[in-house]
DRENTORKOL-3810 file (N, C-alpha, C; in nm, 4 decimals):
REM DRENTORKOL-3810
@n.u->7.9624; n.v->8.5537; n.w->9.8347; ca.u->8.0740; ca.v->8.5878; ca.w->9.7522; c.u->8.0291; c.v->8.6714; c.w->9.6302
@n.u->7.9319; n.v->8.6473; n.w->9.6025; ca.u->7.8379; ca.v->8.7190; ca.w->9.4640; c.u->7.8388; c.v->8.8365; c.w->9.5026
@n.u->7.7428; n.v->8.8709; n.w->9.6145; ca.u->7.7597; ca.v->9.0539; ca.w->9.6729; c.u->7.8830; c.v->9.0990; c.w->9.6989
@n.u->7.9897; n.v->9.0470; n.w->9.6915; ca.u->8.1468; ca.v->9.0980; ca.w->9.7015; c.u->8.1794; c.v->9.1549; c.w->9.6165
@n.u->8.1565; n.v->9.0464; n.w->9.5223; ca.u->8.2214; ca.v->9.0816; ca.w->9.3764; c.u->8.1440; c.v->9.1828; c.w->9.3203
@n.u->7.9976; n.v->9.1818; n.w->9.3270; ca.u->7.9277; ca.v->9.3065; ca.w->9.2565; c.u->7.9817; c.v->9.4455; c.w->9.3174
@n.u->7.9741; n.v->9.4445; n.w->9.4464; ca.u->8.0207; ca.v->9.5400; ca.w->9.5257; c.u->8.1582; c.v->9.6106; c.w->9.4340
@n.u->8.2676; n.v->9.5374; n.w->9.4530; ca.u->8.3719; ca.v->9.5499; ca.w->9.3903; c.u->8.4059; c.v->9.6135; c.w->9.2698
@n.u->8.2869; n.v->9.5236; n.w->9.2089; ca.u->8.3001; ca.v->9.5938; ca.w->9.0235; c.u->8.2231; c.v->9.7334; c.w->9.0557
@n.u->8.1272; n.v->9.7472; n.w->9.1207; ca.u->8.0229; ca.v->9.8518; ca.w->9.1003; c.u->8.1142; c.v->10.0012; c.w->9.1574
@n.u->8.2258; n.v->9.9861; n.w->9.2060; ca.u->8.3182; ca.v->10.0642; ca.w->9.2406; c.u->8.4538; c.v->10.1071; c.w->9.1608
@n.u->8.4518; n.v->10.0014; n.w->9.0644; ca.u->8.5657; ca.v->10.0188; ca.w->8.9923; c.u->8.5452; c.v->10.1176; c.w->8.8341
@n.u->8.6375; n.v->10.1799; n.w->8.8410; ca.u->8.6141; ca.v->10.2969; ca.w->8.6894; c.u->8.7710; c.v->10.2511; c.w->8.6674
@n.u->8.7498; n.v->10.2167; n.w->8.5192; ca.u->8.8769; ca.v->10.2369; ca.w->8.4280; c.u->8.8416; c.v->10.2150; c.w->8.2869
@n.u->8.8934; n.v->10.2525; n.w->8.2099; ca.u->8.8723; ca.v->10.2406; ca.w->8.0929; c.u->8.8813; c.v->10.0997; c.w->7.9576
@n.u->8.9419; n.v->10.0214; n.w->8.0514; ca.u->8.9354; ca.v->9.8876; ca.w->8.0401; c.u->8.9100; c.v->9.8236; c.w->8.1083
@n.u->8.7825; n.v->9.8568; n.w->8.1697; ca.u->8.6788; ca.v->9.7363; ca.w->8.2900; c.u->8.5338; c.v->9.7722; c.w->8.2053
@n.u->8.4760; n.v->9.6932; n.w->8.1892; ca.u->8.3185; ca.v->9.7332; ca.w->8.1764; c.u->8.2454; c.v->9.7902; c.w->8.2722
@n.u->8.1568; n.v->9.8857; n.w->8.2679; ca.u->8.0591; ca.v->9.9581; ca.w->8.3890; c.u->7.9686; c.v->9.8381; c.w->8.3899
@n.u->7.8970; n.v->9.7968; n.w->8.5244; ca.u->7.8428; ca.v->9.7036; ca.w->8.5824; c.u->7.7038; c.v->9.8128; c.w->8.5532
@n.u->7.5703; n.v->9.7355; n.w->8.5040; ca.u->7.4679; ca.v->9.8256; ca.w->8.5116; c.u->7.3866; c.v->9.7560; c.w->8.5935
@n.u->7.4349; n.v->9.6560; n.w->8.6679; ca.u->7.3149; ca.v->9.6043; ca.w->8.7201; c.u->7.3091; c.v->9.4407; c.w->8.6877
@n.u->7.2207; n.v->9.3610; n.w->8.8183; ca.u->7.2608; ca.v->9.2596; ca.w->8.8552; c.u->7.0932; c.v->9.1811; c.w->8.7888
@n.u->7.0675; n.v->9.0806; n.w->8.7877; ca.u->6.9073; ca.v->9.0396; ca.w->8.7466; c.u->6.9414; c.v->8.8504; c.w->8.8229
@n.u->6.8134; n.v->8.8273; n.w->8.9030; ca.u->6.8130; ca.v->8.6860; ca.w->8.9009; c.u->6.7596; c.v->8.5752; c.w->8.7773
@n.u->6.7891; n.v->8.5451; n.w->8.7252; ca.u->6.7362; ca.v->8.4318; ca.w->8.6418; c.u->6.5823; c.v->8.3482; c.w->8.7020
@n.u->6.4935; n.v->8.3887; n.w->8.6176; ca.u->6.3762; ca.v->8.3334; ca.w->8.7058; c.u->6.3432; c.v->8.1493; c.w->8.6870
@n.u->6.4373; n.v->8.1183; n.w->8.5689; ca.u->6.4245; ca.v->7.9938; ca.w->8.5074; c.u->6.5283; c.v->7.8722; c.w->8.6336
@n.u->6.6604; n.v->7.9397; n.w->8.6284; ca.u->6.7311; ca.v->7.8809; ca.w->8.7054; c.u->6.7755; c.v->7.9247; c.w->8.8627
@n.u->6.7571; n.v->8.0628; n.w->8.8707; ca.u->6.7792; ca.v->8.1028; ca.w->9.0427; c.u->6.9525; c.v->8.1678; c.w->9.0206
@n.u->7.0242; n.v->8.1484; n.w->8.9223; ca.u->7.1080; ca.v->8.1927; ca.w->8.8957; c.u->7.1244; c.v->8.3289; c.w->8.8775
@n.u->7.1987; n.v->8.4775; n.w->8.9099; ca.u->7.2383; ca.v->8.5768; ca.w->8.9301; c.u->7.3093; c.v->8.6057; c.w->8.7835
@n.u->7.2481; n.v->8.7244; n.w->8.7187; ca.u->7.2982; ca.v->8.7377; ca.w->8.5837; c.u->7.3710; c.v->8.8826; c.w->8.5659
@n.u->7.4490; n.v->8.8876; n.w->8.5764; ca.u->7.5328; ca.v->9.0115; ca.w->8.5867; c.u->7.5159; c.v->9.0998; c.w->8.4398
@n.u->7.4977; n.v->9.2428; n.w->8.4536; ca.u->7.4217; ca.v->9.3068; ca.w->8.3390; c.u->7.5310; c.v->9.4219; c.w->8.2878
@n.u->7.6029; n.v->9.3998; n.w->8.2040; ca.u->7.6807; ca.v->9.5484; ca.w->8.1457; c.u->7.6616; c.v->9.6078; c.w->8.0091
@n.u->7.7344; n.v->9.7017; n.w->7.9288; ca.u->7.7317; ca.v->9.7215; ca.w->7.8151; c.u->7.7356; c.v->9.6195; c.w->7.7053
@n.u->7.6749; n.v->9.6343; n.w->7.6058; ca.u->7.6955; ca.v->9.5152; ca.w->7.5321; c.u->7.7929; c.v->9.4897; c.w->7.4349
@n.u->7.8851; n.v->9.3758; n.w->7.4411; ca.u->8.0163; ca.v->9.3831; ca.w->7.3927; c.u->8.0046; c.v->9.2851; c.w->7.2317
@n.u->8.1027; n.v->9.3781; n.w->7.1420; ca.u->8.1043; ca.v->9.2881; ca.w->7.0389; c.u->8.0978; c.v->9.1278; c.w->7.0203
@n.u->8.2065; n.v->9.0989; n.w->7.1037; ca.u->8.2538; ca.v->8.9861; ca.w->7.1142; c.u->8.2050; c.v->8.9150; c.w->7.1968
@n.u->8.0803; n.v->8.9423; n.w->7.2857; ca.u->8.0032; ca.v->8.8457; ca.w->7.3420; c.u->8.0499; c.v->8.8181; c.w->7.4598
@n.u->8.0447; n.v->8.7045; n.w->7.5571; ca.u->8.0442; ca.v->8.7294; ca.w->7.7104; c.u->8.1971; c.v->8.6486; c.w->7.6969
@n.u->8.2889; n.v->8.6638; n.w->7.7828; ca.u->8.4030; ca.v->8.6139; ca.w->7.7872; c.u->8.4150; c.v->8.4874; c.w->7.7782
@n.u->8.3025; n.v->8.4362; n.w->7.8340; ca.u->8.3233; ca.v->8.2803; ca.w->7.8455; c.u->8.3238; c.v->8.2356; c.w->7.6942
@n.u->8.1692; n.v->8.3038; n.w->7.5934; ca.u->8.1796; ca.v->8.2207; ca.w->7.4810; c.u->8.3066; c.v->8.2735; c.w->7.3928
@n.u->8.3898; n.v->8.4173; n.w->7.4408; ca.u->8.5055; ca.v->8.4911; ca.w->7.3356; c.u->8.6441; c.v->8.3494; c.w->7.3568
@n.u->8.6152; n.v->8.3299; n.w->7.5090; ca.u->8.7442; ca.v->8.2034; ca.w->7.5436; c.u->8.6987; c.v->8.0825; c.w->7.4568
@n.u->8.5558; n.v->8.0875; n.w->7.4457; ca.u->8.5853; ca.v->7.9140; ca.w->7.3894; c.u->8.5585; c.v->7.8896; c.w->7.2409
@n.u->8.5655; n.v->8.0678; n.w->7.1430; ca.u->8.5889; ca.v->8.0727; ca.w->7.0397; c.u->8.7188; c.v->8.0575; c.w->6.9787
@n.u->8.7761; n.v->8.0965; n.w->7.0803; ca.u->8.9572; ca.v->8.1223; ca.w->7.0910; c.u->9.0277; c.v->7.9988; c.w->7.2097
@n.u->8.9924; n.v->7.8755; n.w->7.1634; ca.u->9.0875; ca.v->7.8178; ca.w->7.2407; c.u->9.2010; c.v->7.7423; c.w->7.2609
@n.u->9.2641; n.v->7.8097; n.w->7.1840; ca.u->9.3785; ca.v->7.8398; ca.w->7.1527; c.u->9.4540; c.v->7.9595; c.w->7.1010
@n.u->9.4086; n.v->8.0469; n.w->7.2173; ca.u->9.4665; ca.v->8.1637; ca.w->7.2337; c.u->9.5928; c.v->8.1315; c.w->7.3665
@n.u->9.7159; n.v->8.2284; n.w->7.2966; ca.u->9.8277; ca.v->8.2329; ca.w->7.4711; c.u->9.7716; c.v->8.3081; c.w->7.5343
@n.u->9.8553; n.v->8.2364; n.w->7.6321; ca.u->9.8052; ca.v->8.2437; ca.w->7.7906; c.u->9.8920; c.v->8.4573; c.w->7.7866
@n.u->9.9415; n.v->8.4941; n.w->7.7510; ca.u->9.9446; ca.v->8.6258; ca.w->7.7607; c.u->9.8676; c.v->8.6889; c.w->7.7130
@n.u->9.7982; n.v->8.6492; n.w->7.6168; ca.u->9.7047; ca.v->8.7393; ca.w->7.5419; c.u->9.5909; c.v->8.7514; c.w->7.6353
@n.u->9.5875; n.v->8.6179; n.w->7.7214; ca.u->9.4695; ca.v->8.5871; ca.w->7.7909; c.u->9.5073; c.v->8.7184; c.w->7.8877
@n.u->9.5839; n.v->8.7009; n.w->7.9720; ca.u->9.6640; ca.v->8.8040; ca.w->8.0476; c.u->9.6048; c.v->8.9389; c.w->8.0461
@n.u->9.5947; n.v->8.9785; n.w->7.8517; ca.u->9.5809; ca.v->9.1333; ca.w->7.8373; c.u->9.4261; c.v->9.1819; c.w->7.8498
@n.u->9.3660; n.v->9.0385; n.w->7.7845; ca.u->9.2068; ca.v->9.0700; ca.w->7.8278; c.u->9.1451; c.v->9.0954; c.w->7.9248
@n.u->9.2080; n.v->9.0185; n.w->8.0495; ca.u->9.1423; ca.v->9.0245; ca.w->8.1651; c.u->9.1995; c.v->9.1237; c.w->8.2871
@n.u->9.3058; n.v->9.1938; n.w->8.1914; ca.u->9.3525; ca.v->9.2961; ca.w->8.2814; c.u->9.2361; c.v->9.4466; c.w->8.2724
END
């Protein structure tokens, strides 16, 4: 499912998607670390659990 999704992104251009630069395994855990531009606001997961209590539309606009 991992090579899907990279596949996927590594195809997609828009101006509100991040460019995918590249994929890295984690040598500590075996875990797959997905590599893009580097964003102010840090990886989505920690921007959601700075904001949690953000609406669910706003959520909406980010992940569009």
């Amino acid at each position: 499912m991992f090579e899907r999704e990279i596949y996927i992104w590594s195809k997609l251009e828009h101006q509100h998607i991040v460019e995918l630069l590249g994929y890295v395994t984690c040598p500590d855990t075996g875990y797959p670390l997905i590599i893009s531009e580097w964003m102010d606001n840090g990886t989505a997961w920690s921007y959601l659990e700075r904001n949690p209590n953000m609406p669910m539309m706003d959520l909406v606009v980010i992940v569009r």
